[in-house]
N, CA, C and O atoms as a GROMACS GRO file, in nm:
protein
  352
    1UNK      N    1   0.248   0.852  -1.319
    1UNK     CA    2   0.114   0.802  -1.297
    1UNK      C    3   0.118   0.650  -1.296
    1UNK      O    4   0.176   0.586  -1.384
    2UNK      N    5   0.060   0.600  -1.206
    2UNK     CA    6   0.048   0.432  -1.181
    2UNK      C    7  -0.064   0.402  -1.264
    2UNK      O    8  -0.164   0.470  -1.282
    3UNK      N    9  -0.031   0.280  -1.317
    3UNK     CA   10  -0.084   0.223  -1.446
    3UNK      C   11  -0.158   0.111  -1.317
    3UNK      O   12  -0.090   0.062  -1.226
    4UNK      N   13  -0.327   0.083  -1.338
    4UNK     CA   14  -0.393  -0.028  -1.296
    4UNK      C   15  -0.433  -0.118  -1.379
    4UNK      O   16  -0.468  -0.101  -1.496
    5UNK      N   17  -0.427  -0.235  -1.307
    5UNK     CA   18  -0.449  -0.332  -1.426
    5UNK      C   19  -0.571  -0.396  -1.405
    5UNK      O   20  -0.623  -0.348  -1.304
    6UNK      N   21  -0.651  -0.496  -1.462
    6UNK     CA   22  -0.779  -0.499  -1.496
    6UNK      C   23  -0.904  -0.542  -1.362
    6UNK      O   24  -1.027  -0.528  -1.364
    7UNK      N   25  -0.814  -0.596  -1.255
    7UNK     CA   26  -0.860  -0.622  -1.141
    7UNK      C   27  -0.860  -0.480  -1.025
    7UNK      O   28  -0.941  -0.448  -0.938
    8UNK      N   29  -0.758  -0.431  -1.060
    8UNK     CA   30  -0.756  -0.304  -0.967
    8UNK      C   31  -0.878  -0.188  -1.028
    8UNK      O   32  -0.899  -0.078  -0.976
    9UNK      N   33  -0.925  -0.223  -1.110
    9UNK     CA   34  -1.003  -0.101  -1.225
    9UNK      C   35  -1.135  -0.184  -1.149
    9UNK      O   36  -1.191  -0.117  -1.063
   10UNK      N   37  -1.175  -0.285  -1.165
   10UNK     CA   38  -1.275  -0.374  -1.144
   10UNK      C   39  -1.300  -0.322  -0.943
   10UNK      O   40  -1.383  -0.239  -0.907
   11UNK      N   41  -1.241  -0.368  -0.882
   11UNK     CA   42  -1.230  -0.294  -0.754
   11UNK      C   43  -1.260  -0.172  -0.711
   11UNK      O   44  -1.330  -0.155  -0.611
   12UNK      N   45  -1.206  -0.065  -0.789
   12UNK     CA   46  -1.194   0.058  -0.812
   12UNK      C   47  -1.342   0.095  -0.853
   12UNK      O   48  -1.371   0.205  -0.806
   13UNK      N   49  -1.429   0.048  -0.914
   13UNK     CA   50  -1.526   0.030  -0.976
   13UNK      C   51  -1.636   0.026  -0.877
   13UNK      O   52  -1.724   0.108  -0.848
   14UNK      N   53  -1.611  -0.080  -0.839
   14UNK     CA   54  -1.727  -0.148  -0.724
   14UNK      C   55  -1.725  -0.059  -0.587
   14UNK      O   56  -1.821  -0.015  -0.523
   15UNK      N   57  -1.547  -0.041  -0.557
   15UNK     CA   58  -1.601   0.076  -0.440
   15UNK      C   59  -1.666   0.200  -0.476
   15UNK      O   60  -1.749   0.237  -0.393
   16UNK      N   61  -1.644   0.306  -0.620
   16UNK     CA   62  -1.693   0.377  -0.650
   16UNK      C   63  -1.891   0.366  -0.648
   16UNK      O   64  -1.982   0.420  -0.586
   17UNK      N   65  -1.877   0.252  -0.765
   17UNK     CA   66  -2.039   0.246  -0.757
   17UNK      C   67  -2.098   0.242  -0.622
   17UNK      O   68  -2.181   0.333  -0.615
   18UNK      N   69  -2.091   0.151  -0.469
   18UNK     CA   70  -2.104   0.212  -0.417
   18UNK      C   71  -2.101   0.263  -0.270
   18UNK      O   72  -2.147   0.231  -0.161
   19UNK      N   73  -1.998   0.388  -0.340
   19UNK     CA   74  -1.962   0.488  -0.258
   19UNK      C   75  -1.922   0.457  -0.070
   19UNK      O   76  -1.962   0.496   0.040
   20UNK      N   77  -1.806   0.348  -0.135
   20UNK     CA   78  -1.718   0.329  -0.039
   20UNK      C   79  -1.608   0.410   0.013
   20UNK      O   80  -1.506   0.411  -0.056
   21UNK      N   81  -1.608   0.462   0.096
   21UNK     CA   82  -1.494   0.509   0.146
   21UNK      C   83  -1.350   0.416   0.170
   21UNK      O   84  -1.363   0.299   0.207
   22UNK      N   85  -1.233   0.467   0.150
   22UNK     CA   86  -1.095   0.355   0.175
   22UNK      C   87  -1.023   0.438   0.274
   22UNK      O   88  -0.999   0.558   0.292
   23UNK      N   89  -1.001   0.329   0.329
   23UNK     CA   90  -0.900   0.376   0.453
   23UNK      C   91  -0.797   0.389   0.427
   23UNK      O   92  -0.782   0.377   0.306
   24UNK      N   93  -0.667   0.419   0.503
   24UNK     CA   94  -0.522   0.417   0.498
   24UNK      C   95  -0.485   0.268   0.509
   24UNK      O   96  -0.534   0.186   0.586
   25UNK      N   97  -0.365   0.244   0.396
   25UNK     CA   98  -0.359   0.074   0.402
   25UNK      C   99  -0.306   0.031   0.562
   25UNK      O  100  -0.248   0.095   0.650
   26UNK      N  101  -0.346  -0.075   0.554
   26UNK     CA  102  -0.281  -0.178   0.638
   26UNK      C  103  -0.198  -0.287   0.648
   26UNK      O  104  -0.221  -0.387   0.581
   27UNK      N  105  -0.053  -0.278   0.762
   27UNK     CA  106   0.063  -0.332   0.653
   27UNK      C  107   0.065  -0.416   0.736
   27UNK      O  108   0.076  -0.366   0.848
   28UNK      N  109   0.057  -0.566   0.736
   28UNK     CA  110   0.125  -0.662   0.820
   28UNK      C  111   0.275  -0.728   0.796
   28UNK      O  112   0.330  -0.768   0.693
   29UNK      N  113   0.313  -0.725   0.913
   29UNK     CA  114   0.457  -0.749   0.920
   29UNK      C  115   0.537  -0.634   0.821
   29UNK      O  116   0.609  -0.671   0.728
   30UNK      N  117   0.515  -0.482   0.854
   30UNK     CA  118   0.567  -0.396   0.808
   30UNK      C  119   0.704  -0.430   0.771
   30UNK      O  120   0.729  -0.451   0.653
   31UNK      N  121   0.833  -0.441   0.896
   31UNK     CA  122   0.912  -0.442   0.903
   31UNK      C  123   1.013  -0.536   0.786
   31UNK      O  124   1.129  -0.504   0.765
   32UNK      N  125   0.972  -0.610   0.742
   32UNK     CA  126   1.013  -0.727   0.635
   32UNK      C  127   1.001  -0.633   0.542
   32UNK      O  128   1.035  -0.687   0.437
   33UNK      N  129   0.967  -0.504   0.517
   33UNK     CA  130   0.964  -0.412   0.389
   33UNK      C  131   1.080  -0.322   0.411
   33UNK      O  132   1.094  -0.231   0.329
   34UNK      N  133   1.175  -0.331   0.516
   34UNK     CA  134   1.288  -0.282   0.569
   34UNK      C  135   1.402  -0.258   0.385
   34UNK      O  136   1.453  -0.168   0.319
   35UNK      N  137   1.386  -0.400   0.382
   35UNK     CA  138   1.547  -0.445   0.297
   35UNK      C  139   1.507  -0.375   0.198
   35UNK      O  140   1.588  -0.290   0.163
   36UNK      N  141   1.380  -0.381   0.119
   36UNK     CA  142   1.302  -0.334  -0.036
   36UNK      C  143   1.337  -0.180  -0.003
   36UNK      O  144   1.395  -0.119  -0.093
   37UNK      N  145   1.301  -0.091   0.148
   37UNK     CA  146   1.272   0.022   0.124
   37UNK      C  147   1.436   0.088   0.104
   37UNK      O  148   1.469   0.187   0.039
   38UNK      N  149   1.520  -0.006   0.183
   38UNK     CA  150   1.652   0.038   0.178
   38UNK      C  151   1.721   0.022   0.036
   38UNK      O  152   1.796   0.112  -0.004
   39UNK      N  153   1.701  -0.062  -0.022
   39UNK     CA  154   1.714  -0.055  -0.201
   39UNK      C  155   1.701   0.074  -0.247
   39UNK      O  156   1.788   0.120  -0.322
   40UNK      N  157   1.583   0.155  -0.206
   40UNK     CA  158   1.538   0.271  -0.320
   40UNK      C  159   1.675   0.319  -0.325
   40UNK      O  160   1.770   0.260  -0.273
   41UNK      N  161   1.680   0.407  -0.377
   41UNK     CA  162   1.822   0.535  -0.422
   41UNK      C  163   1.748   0.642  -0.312
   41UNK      O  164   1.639   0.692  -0.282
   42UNK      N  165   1.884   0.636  -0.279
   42UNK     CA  166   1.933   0.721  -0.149
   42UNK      C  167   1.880   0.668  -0.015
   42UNK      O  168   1.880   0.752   0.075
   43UNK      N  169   1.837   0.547   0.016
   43UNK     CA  170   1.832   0.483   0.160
   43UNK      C  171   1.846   0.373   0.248
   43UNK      O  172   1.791   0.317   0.343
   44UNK      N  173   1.986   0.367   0.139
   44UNK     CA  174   2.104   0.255   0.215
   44UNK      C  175   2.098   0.234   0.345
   44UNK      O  176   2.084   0.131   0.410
   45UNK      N  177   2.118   0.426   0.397
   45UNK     CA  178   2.144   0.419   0.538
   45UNK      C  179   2.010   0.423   0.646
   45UNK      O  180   2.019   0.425   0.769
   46UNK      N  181   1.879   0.422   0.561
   46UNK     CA  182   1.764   0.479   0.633
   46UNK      C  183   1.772   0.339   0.776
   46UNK      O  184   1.847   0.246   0.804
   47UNK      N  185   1.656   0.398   0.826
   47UNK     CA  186   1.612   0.238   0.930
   47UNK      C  187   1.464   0.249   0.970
   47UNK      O  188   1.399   0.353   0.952
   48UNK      N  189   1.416   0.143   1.023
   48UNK     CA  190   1.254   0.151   1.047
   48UNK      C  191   1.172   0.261   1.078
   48UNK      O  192   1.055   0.259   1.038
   49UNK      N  193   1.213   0.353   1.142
   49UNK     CA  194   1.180   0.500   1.162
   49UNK      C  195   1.141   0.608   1.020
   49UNK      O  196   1.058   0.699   1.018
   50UNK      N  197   1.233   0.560   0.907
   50UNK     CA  198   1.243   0.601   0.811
   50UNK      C  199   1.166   0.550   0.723
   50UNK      O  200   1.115   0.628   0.643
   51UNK      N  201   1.141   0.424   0.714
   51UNK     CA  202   1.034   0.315   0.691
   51UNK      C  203   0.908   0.385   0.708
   51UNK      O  204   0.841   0.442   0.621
   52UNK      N  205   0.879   0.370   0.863
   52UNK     CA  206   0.714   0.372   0.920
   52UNK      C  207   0.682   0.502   0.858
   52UNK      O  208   0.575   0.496   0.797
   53UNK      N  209   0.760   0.656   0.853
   53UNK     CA  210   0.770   0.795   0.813
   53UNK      C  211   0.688   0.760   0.674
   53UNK      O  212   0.570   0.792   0.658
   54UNK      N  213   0.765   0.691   0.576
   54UNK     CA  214   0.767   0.691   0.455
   54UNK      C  215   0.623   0.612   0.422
   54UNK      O  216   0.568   0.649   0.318
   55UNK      N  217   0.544   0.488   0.513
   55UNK     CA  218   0.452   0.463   0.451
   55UNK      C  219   0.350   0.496   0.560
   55UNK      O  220   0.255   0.418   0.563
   56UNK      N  221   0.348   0.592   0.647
   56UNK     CA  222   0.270   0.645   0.700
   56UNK      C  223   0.172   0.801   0.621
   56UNK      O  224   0.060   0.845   0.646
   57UNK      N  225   0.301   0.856   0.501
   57UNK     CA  226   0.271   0.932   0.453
   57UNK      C  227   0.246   0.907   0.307
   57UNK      O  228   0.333   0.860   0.235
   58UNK      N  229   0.096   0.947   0.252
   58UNK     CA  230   0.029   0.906   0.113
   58UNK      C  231   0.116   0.957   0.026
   58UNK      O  232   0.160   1.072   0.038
   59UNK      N  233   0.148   0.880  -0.066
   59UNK     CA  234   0.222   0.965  -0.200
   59UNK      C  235   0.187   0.844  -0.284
   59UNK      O  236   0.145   0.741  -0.231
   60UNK      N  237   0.204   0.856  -0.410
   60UNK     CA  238   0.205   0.744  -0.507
   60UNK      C  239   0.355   0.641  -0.518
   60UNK      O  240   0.371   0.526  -0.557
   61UNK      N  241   0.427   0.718  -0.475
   61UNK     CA  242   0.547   0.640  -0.454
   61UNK      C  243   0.549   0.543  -0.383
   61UNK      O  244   0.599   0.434  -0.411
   62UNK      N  245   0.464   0.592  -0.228
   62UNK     CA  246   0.408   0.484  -0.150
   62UNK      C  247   0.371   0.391  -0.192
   62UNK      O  248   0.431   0.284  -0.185
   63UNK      N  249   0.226   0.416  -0.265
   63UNK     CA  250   0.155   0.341  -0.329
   63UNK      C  251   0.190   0.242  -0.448
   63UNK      O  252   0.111   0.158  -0.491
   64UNK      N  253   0.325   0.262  -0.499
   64UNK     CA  254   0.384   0.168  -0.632
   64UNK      C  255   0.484   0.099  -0.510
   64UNK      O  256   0.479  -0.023  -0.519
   65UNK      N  257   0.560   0.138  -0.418
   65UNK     CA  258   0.646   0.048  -0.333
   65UNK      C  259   0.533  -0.063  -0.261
   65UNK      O  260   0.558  -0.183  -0.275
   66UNK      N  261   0.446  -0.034  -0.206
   66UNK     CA  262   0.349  -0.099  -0.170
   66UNK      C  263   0.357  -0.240  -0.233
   66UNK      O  264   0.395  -0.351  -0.194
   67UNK      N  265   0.289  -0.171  -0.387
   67UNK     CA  266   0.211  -0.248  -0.472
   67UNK      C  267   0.371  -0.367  -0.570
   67UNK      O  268   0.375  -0.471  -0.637
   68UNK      N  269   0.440  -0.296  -0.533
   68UNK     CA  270   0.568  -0.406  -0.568
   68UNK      C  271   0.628  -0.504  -0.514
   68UNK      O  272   0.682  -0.607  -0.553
   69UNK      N  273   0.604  -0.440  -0.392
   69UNK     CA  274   0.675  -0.578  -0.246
   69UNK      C  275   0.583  -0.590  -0.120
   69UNK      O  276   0.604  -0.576   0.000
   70UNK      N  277   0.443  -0.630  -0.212
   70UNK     CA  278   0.393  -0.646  -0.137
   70UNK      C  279   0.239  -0.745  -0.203
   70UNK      O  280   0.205  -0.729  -0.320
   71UNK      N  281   0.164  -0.839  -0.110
   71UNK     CA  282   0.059  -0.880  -0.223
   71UNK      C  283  -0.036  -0.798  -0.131
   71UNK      O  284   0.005  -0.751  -0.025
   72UNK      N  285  -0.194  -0.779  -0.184
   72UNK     CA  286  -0.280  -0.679  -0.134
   72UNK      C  287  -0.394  -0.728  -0.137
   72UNK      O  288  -0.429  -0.771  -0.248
   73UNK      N  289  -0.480  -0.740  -0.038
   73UNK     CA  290  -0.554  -0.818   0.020
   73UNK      C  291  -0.719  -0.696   0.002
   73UNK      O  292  -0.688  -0.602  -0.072
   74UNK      N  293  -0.849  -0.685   0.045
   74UNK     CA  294  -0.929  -0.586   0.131
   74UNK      C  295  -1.052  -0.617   0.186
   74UNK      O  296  -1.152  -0.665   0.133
   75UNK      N  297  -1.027  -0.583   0.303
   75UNK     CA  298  -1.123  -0.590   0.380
   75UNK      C  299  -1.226  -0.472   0.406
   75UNK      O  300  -1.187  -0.359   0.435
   76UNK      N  301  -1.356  -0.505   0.395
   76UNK     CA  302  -1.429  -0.448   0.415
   76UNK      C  303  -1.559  -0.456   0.552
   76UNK      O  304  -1.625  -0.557   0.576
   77UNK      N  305  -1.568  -0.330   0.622
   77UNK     CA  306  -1.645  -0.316   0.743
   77UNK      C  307  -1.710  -0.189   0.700
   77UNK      O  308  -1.661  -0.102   0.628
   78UNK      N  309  -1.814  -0.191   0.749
   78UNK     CA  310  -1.987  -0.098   0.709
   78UNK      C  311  -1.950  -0.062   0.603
   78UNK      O  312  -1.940  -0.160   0.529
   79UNK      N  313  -1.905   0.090   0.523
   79UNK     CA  314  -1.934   0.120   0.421
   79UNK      C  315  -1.752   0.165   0.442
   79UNK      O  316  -1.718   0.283   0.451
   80UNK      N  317  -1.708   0.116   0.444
   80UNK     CA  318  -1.489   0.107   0.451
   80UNK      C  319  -1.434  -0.041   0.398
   80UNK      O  320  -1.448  -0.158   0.431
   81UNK      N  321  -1.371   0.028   0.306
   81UNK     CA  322  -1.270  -0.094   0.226
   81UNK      C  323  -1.091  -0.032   0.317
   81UNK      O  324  -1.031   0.075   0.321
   82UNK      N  325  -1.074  -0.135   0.359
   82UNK     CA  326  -0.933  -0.150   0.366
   82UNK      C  327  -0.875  -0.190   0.312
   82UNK      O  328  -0.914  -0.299   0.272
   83UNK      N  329  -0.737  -0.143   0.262
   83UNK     CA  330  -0.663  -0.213   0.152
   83UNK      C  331  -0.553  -0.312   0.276
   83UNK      O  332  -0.512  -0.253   0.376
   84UNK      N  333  -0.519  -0.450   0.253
   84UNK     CA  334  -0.428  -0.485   0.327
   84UNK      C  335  -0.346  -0.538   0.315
   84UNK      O  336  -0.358  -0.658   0.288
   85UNK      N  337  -0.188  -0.466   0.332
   85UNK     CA  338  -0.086  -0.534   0.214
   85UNK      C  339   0.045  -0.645   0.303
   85UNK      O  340   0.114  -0.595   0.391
   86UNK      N  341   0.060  -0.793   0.263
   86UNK     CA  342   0.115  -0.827   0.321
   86UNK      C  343   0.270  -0.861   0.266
   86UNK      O  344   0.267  -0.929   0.163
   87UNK      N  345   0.427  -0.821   0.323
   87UNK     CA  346   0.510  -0.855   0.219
   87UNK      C  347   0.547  -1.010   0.204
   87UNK      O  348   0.596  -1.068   0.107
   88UNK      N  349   0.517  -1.049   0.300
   88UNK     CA  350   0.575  -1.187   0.339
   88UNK      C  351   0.538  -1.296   0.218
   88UNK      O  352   0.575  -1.413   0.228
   0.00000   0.00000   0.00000
């Protein structure tokens, strides 16, 4: 379980109260998350294909690789928060 810390709770908060919907993040300059994703254990050999797979699909694993090599931005349009994570 991912531990939030006092700003992500605060966020978390405000979209709840009210009743924001969140989109699927948005990654700029994905590819610069290449070297970090190839670190994990077992994907020395992966490549961008394996990448886009991996954060195209929700898991919390996603969501802590994200939140590690990456800073996180959100934008919001009508009643949608985007989360938007940049690694650079």
């Amino acid at each position: 379980m991912m531990s939030f810390g006092i700003v992500d709770r605060a966020i978390y908060f405000v979209i709840k109260t009210l009743n924001m919907k969140v989109s699927v993040p948005n990654i700029i300059n994905c590819s610069q998350l290449l070297p970090a994703f190839r670190a994990l254990p077992g994907n020395a050999d992966k490549g961008a294909e394996d990448l886009y797979r991996f954060l195209t699909t929700p898991s919390g694993e996603r969501d802590a690789f994200l939140k590690r090599n990456g800073r996180c931005s959100f934008q919001y349009q009508n009643n949608i928060t985007i989360p938007v994570y940049d690694p650079s």
